[in-house]
C-alpha positions as CSV (number, residue, x, y, z in Angstrom):
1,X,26.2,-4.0,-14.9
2,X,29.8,-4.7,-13.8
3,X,30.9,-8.1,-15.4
4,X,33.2,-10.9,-13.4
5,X,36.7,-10.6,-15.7
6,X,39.2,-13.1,-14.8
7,X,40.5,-11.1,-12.0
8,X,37.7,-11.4,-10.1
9,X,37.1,-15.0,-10.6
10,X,40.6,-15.6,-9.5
11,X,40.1,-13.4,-6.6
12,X,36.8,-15.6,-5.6
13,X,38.6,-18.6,-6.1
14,X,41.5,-17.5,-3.4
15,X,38.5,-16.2,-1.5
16,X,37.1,-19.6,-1.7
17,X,40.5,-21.5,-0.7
18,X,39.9,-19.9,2.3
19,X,36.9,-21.8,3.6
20,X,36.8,-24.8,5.8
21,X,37.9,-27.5,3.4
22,X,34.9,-29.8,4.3
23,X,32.2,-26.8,2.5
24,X,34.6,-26.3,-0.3
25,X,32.4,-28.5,-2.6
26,X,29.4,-26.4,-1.7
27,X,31.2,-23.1,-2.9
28,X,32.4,-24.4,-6.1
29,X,29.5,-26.3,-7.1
30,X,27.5,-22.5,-6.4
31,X,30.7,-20.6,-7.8
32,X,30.5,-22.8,-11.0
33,X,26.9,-22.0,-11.0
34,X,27.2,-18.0,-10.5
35,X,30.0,-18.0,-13.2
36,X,27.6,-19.5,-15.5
37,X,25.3,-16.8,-15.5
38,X,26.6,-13.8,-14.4
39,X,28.5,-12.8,-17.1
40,X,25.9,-13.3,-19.5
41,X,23.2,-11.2,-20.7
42,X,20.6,-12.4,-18.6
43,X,21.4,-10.1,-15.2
44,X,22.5,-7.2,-17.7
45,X,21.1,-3.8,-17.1
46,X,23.3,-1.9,-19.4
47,X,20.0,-2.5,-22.1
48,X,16.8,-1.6,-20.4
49,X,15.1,-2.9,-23.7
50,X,16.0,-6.2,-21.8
51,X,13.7,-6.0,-19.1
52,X,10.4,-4.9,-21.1
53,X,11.2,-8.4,-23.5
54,X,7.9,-10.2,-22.7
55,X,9.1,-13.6,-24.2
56,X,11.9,-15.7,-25.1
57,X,11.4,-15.5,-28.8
58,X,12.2,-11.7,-28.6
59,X,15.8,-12.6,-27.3
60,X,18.5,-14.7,-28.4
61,X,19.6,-15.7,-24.6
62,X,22.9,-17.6,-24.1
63,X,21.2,-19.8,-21.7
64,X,17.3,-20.4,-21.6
65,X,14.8,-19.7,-18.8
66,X,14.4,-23.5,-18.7
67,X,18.1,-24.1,-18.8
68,X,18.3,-22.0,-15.2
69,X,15.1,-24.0,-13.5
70,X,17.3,-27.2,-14.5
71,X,20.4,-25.8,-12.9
72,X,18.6,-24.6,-10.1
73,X,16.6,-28.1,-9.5
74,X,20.3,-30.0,-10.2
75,X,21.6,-27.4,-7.2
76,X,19.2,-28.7,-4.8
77,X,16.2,-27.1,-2.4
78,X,17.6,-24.5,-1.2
79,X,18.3,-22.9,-4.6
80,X,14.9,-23.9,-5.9
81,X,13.7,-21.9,-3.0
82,X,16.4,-19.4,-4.0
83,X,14.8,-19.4,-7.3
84,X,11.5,-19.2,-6.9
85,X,12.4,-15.8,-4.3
86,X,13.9,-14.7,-7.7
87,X,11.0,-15.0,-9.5
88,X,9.1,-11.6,-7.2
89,X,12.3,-9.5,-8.2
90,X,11.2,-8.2,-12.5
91,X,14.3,-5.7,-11.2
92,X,16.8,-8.1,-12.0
93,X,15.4,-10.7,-14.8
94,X,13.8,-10.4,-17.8
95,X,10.2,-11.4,-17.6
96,X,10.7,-14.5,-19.7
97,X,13.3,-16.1,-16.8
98,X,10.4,-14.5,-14.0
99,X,7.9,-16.8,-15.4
100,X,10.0,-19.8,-15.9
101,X,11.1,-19.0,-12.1
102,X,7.0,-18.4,-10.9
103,X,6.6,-21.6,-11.9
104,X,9.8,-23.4,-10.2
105,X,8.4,-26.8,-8.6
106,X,10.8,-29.1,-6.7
107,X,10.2,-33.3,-8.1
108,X,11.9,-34.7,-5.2
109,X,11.5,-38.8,-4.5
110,X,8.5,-39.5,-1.2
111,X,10.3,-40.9,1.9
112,X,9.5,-44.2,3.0
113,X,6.8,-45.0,5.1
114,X,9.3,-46.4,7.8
115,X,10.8,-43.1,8.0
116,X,7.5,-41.3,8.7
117,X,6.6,-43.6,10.8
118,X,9.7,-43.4,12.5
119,X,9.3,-39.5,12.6
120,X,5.7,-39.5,13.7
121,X,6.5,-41.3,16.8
122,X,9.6,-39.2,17.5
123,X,7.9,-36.0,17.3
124,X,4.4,-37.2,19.0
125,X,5.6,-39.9,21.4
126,X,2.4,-42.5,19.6
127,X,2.0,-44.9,16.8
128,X,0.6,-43.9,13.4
129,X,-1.7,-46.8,13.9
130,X,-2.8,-45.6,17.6
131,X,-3.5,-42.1,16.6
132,X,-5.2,-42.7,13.8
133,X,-8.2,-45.0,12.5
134,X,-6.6,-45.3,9.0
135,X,-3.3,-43.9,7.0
136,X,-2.8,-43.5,3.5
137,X,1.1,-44.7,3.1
138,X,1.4,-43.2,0.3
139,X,1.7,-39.6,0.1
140,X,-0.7,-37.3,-1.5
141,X,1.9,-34.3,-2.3
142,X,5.9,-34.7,-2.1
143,X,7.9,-31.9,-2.3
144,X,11.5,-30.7,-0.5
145,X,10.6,-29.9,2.7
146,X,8.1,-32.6,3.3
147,X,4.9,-34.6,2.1
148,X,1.5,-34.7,2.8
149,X,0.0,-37.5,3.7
150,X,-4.5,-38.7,4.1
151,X,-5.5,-39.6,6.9
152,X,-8.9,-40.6,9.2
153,X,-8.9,-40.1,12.9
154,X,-11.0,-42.0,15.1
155,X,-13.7,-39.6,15.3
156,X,-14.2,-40.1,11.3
157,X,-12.9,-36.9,10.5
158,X,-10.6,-36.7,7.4
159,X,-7.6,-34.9,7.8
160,X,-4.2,-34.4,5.9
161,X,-0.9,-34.9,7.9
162,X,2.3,-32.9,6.7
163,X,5.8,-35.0,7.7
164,X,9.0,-33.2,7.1
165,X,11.9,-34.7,5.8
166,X,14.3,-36.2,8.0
167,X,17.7,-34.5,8.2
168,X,16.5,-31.3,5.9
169,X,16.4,-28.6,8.6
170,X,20.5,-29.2,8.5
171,X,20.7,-29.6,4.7
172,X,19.0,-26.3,4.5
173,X,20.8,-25.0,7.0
174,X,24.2,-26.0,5.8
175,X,23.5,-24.0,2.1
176,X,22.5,-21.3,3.7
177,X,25.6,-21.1,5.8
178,X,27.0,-20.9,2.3
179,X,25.2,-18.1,0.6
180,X,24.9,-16.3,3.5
181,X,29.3,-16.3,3.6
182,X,29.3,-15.9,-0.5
183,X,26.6,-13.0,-0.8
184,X,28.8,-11.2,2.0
185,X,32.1,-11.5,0.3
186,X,29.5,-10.8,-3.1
187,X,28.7,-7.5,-1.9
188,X,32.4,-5.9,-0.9
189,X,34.0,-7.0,-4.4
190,X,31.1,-6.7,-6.7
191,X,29.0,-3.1,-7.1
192,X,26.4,-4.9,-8.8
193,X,26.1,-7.0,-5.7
194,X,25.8,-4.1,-3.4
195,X,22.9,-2.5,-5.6
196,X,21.1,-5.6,-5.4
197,X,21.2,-5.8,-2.0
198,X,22.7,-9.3,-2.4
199,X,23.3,-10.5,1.0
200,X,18.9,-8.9,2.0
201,X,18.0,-11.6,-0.8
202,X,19.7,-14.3,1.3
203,X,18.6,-13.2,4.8
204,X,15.1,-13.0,3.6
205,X,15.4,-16.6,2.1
206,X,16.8,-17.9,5.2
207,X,13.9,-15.7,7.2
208,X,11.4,-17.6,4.8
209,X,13.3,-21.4,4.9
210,X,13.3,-21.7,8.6
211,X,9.8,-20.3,9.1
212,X,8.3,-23.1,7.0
213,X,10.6,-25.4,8.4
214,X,8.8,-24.9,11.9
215,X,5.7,-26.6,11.5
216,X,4.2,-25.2,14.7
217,X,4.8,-21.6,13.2
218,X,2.9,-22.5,10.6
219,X,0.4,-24.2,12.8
220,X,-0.3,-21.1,14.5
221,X,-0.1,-19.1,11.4
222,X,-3.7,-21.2,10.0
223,X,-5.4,-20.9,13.6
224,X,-4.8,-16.9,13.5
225,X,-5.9,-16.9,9.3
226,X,-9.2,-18.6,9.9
227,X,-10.1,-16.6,12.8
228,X,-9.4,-13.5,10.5
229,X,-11.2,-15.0,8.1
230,X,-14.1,-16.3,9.9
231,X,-16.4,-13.4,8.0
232,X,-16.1,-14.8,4.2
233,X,-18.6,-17.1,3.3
234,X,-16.5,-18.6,0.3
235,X,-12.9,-18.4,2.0
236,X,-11.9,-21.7,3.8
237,X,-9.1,-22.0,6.1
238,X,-8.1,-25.6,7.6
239,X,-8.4,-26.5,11.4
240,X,-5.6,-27.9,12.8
241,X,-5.5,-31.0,14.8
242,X,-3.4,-29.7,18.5
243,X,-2.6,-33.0,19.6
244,X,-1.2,-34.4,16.5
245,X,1.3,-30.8,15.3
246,X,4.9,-30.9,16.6
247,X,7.8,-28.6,14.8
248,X,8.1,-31.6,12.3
249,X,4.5,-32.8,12.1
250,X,0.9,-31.0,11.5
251,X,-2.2,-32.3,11.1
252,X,-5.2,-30.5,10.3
253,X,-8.5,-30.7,8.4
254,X,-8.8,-32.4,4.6
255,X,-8.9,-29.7,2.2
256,X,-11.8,-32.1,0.5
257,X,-11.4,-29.9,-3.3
258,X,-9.2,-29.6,-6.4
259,X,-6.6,-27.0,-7.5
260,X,-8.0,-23.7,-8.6
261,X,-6.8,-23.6,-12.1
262,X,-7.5,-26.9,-13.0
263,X,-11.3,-26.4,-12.9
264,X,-12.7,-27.7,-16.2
265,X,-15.3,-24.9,-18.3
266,X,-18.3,-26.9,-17.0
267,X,-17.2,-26.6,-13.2
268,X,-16.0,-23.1,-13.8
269,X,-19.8,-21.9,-15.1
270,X,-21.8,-24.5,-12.0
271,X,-19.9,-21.7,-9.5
272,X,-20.5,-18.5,-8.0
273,X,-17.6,-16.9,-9.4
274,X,-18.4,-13.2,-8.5
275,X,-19.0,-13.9,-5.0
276,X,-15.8,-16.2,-4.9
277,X,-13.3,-13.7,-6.3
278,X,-15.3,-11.0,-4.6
279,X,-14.5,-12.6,-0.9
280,X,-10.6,-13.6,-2.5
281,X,-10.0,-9.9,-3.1
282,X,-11.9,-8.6,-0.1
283,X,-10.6,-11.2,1.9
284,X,-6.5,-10.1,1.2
285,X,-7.4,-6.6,1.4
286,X,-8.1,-7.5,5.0
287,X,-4.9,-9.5,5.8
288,X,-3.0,-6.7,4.5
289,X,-4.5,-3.6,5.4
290,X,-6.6,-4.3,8.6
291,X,-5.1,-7.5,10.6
292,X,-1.6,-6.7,9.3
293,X,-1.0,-11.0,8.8
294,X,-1.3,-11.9,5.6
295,X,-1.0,-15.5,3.4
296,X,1.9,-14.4,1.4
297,X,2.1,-17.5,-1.2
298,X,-1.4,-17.7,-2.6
299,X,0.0,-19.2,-5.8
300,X,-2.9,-21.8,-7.6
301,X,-1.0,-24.6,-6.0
302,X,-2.1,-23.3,-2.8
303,X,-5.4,-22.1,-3.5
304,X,-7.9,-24.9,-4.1
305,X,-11.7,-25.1,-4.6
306,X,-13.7,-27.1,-2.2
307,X,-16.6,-29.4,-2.8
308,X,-18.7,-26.7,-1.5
309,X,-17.7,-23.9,-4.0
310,X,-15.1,-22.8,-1.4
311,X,-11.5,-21.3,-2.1
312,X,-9.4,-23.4,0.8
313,X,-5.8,-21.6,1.5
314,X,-3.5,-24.1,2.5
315,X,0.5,-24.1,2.9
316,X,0.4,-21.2,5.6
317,X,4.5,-21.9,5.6
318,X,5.2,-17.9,4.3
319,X,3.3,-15.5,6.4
320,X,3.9,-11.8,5.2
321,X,3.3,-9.2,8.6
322,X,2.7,-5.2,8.0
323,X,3.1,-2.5,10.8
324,X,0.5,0.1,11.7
325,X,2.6,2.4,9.6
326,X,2.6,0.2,6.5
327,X,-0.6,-1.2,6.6
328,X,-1.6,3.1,6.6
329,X,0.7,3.7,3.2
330,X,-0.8,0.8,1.5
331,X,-4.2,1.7,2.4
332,X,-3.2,4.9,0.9
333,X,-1.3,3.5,-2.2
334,X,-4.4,0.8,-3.3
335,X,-6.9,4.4,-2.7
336,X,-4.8,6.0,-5.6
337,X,-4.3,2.9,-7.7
338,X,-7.9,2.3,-7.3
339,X,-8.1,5.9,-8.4
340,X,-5.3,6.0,-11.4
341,X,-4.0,8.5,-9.8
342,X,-0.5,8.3,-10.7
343,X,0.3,11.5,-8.7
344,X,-1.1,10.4,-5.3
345,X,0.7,6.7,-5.9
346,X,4.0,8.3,-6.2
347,X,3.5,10.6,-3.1
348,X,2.7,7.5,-1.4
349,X,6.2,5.7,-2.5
350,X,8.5,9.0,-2.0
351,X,6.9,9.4,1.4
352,X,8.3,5.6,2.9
353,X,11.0,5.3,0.1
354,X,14.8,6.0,0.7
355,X,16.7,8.0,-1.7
356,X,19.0,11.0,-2.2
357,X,17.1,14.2,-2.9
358,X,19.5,15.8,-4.9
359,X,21.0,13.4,-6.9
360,X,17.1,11.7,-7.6
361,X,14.9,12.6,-10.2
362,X,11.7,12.5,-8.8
363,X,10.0,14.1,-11.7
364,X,11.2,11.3,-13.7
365,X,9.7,8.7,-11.4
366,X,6.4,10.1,-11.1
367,X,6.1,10.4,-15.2
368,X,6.9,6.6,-15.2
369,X,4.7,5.3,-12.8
370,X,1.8,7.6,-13.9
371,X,2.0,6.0,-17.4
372,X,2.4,2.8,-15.7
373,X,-0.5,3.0,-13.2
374,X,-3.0,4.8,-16.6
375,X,-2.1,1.9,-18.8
376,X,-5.0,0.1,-16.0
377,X,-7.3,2.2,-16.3
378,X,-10.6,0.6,-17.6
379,X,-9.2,-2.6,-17.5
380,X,-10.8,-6.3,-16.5
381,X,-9.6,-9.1,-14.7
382,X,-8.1,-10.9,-17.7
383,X,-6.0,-7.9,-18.6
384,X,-5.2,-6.0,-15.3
385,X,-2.1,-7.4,-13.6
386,X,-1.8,-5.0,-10.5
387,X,0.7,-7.2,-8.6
388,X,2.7,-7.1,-11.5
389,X,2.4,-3.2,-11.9
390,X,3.6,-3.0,-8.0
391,X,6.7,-5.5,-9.2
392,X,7.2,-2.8,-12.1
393,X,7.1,0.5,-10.0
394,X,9.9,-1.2,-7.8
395,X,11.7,-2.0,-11.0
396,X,11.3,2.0,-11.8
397,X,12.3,2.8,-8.2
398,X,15.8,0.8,-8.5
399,X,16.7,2.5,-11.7
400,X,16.1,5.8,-10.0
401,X,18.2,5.0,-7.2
402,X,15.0,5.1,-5.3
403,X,14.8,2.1,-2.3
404,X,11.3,1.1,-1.7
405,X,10.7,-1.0,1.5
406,X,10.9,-5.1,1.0
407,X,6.9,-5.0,2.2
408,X,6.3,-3.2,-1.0
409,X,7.9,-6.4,-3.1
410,X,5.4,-8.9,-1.0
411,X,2.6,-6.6,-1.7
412,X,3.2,-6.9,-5.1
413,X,3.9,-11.0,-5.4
414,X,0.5,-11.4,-3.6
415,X,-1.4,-9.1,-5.9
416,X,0.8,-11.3,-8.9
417,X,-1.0,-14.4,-7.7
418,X,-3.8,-13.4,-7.1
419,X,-4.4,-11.6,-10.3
420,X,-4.2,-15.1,-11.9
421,X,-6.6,-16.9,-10.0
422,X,-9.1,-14.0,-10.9
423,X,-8.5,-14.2,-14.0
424,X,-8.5,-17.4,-14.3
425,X,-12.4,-17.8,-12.5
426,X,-13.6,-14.3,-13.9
427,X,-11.9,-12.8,-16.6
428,X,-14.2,-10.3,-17.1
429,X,-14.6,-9.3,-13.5
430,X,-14.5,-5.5,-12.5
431,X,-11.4,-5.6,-10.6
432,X,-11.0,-2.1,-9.6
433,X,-14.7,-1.3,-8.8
434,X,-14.3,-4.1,-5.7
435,X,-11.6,-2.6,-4.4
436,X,-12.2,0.7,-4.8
437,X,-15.9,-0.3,-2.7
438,X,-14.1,-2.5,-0.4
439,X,-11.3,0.0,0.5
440,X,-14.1,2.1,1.9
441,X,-15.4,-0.3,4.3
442,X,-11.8,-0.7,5.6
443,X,-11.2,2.5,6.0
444,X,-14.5,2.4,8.4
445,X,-13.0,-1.0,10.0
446,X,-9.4,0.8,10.4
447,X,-11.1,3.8,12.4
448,X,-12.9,1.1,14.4
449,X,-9.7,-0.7,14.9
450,X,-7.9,2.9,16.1
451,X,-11.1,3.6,18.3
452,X,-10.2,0.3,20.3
453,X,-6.6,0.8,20.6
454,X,-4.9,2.3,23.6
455,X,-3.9,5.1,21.5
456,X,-7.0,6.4,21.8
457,X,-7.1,6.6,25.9
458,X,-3.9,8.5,25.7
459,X,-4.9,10.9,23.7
460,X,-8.5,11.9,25.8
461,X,-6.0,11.9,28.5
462,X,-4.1,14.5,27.2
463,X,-7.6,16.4,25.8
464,X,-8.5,16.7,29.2
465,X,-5.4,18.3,30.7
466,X,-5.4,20.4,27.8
467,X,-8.7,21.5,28.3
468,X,-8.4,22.0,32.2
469,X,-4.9,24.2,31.8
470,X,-6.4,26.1,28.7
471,X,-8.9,29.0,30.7
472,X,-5.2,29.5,33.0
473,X,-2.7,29.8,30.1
474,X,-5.2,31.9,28.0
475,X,-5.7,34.6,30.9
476,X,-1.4,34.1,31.4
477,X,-1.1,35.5,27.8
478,X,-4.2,38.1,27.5
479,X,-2.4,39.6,30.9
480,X,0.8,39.4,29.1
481,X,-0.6,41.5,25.9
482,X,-2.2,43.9,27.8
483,X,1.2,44.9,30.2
484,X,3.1,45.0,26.8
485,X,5.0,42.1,28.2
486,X,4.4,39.5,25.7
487,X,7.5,37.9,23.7
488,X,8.2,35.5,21.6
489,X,11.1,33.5,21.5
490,X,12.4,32.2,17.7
491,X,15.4,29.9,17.4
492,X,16.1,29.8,14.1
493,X,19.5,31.1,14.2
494,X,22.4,31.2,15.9
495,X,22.4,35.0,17.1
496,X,26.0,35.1,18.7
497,X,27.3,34.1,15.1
498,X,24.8,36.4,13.8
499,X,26.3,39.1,15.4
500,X,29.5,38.4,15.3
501,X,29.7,37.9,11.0
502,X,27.9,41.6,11.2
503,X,30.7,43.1,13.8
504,X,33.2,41.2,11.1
505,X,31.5,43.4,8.0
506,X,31.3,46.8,9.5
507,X,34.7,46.1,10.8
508,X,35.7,45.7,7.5
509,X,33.5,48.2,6.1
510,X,35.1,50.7,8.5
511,X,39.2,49.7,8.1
512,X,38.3,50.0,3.8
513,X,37.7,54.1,4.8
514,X,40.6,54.3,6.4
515,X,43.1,52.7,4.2
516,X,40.9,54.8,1.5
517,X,41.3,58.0,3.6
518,X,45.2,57.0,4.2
519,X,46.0,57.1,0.1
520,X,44.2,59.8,-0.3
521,X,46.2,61.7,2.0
522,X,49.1,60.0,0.8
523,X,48.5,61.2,-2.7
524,X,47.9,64.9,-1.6
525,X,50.6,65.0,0.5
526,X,52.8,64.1,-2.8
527,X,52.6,67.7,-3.9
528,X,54.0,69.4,-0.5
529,X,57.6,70.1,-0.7
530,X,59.8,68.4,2.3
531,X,63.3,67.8,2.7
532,X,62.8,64.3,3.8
533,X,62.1,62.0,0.6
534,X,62.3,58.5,-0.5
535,X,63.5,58.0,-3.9
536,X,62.6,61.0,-4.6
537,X,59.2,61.0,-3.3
538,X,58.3,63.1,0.2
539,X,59.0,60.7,2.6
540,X,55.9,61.0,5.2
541,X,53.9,60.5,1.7
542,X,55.4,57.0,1.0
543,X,55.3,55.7,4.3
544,X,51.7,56.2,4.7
545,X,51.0,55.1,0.8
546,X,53.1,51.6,2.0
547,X,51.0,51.5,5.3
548,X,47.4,51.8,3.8
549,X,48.5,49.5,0.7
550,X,49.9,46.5,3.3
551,X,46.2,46.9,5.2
552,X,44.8,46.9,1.8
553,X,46.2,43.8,0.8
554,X,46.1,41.9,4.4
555,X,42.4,42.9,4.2
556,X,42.1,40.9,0.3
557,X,43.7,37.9,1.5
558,X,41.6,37.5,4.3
559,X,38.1,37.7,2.1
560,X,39.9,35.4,-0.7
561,X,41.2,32.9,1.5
562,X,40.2,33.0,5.6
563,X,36.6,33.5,4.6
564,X,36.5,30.8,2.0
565,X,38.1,28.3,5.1
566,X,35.2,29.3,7.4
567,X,32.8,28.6,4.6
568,X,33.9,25.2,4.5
569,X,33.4,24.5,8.0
């Protein structure tokens, strides 16, 4: 990895003078930060031994994975946002600074209740006190964007009311402003930038920060997850309250439960914990594969499990959406994983990756994630880590110059968290036989889906004319055959060039025998007597010698050279 020498932190810093004064703290406090790290070995590459170190113990780091979550928290939101986008990229850290990252929480300070309150009525146009029969003032959850308060409408029914932060849309929006400018200038003085992809890791953290900061995004996000997920007995998604959500407020239904990994041994054994992590993993499989809308943070924070021996998904901030296209390829790419069948996963990658095909070593690749995808064979729950095998093959992918598409990264973050959670309630679970069973009944649900799509209209459509105009164009080309009349048009070349280089070689084939038949008679002729010579030499003989030896050479410096022009053109 290319290292920031002084030159190029003086050339930031003039690149920094540059900005609007009134930002100029917010580049050098994020300049100051940068400096700090990137010339350390934490983001070094040169060692690949770095990125298979599995703890901090195995390393002697200049600055610790808890050192960069301070520095991150002391930065502000944004970067603990910034941070925690980090934490899905094993390409660029060592796996000591991913976990420390995984595990990046923001301790912010509540806001008052005036403030809410003051909020509340701005966004909904009514009192706290009108809309609701009771409200807890203090919050339940605090965190940057904004807190989570309990609450009892007037019907009786709990529910839980997220309030964002006054003023942090233009905080985040402000930081940003700056990363956004900094990654760009990042990226055309820094290779290592550009390989990155720098300035992608920003857009999708702003993509991500202003679609959680739209609470009636996210709003509609849990109405469209619950209807998907309406077939799961032990998957619970929230209501939401339409009358009480704005783009700063959303109310829905209490999440009446406790998080998922902080379920004591007795609670963990008085639970159905096959048929929970059976519906989790069936459950994401569809989000992914078959809707093509999937919760993409499902981290235990977000998880919980209900009274009712229910796993609630809450926070439906960061939505992740696949195509038709993509939703086929990872259908494909969990068949072979579910298979170990390291071949068939690395035709998968190499058919919706980007890379150079003569400068790539595909062969390479495929060895790599073969023995990466084998080492889960036969595995359980406790031991399997597939999200984190998906993280690793993009890892492989970057050090082959091979660019796999960003859906493949949120793939691979969901699969992270989840493997916890199910290992967490079933260690001993037999991961790979439920999806190997389930991906079969999506398949079915897929060829449903296709069956109902207007795709399928088309194409009958165009099986009907095909079968009307077939008895015509078959008796066309029977008549054809039998009058000797049939031909077949191939454009696979360019015949006019064709012909033309062939004119050019029997032209030159031809002009060869006659400069040959020129000094041959140029040579006989030496020995017939004539009073006309040149120095000494008859002098018909040497004027025909000189004549076929200039064609000679013109016709040499025209294969040596002219042709060698055209070639290149």
């Amino acid at each position: 990895m290319d290292k920031w020498n002084k030159f190029d932190i003086f050339k930031i810093q003039i690149l920094l003078m540059s900005i609007l004064p009134e930002k100029y703290d917010k580049y050098i406090r994020f300049f100051r930060f940068v400096h700090k790290y990137w010339n350390t070995d934490i983001f070094s590459e040169s060692d690949e031994q770095l990125q298979d170190i599995e703890t901090q113990e195995d390393y002697d780091w200049d600055h610790s994975p808890q050192e960069l979550v301070n520095d991150l928290k002391e930065m502000g939101p944004t970067y603990i946002k910034l941070g925690q986008l980090l934490s899905t990229r094993p390409d660029m850290l060592p796996q000591p600074y991913l976990d420390a990252l995984a595990n990046l929480q923001d301790d912010v300070d509540s806001v008052s209740y005036e403030e809410v309150e003051q909020l509340f009525r701005e966004e909904i146009g009514d009192r706290i006190s009108k809309a609701f029969k009771s409200f807890n003032p203090e919050p339940m959850a605090s965190a940057s964007i904004g807190q989570v308060h309990e609450a009892v409408l007037h019907s009786g029914e709990k529910v839980a009311v997220k309030i964002q932060r006054p003023g942090i849309r233009k905080h985040f929006v402000e930081d940003l402003e700056t990363l956004m400018t900094l990654s760009e200038k990042a990226e055309k003085h820094s290779e290592t930038a550009r390989k990155f992809s720098l300035n992608s890791i920003i857009e999708e953290l702003q993509y991500i920060l202003l679609q959680e900061l739209d609470y009636q995004k996210e709003a509609q996000n849990l109405k469209v997850l619950k209807e998907n997920m309406k077939e799961f007995n032990y998957i619970y998604v929230p209501g939401i309250i339409p009358s009480y959500c704005s783009q700063r407020v959303l109310t829905m239904e209490f999440v009446d439960g406790q998080k998922v990994t902080s379920l004591s041994p007795f609670q963990l054994d008085s639970i159905p914990k096959k048929e929970i992590v059976d519906d989790l993993i069936k459950g994401y499989l569809k989000q992914i594969i078959v809707d093509g809308f999937a919760h993409a943070d499902p981290h235990p924070g977000n998880v919980h499990i209900t009274k009712d021996h229910k796993l609630g998904l809450m926070d439906l901030g960061m939505v992740a959406r696949f195509d038709d296209e993509m939703q086929e390829n990872i259908l494909r790419l969990m068949i072979g994983l579910g298979n170990n069948d390291g071949n068939q996963v690395t035709d998968v990658l190499l058919s919706f990756s980007k890379y150079d095909e003569k400068n790539t070593d595909t062969d390479n690749f495929r060895r790599k994630v073969t023995r990466q995808i084998q080492e889960n064979q036969y595995s359980h729950a406790k031991d399997l880590k597939t999200g984190r095998a998906i993280l690793d093959i993009n890892k492989i992918a970057i050090h082959q110059n091979i660019q796999l598409p960003v859906e493949l990264t949120i793939l691979g973050k969901i699969l992270l968290n989840m493997d916890q959670i199910i290992a967490f309630l079933s260690p001993e679970h037999q991961l790979q036989e439920t999806v190997k069973n389930y991906i079969e009944h999506l398949m079915r649900e897929r060829m449903v889906k296709d069956l109902k799509s207007g795709h399928v209209l088309e194409t009958l459509l165009e099986s009907k004319e095909l079968a009307e105009n077939m008895p015509k164009r078959l008796n066309r080309i029977t008549e054809n055959l039998a009058d000797n009349k049939f031909k077949i048009s191939v454009d696979a070349i360019d015949e006019r060039r064709f012909i033309l280089a062939l004119q050019k070689v029997a032209n030159r084939i031809t002009t060869g025998l006659v400069v040959a038949a020129l000094i041959l008679g140029a040579a006989l002729m030496m020995r017939v007597p004539t009073e006309w010579t040149i120095i000494g030499y008859p002098g018909l003989a040497i004027l025909l010698f000189i004549f076929a030896a200039s064609i000679g050479f013109y016709l040499v410096y025209q294969i040596l050279f002219k042709d060698e022009e055209e070639k290149h053109e």
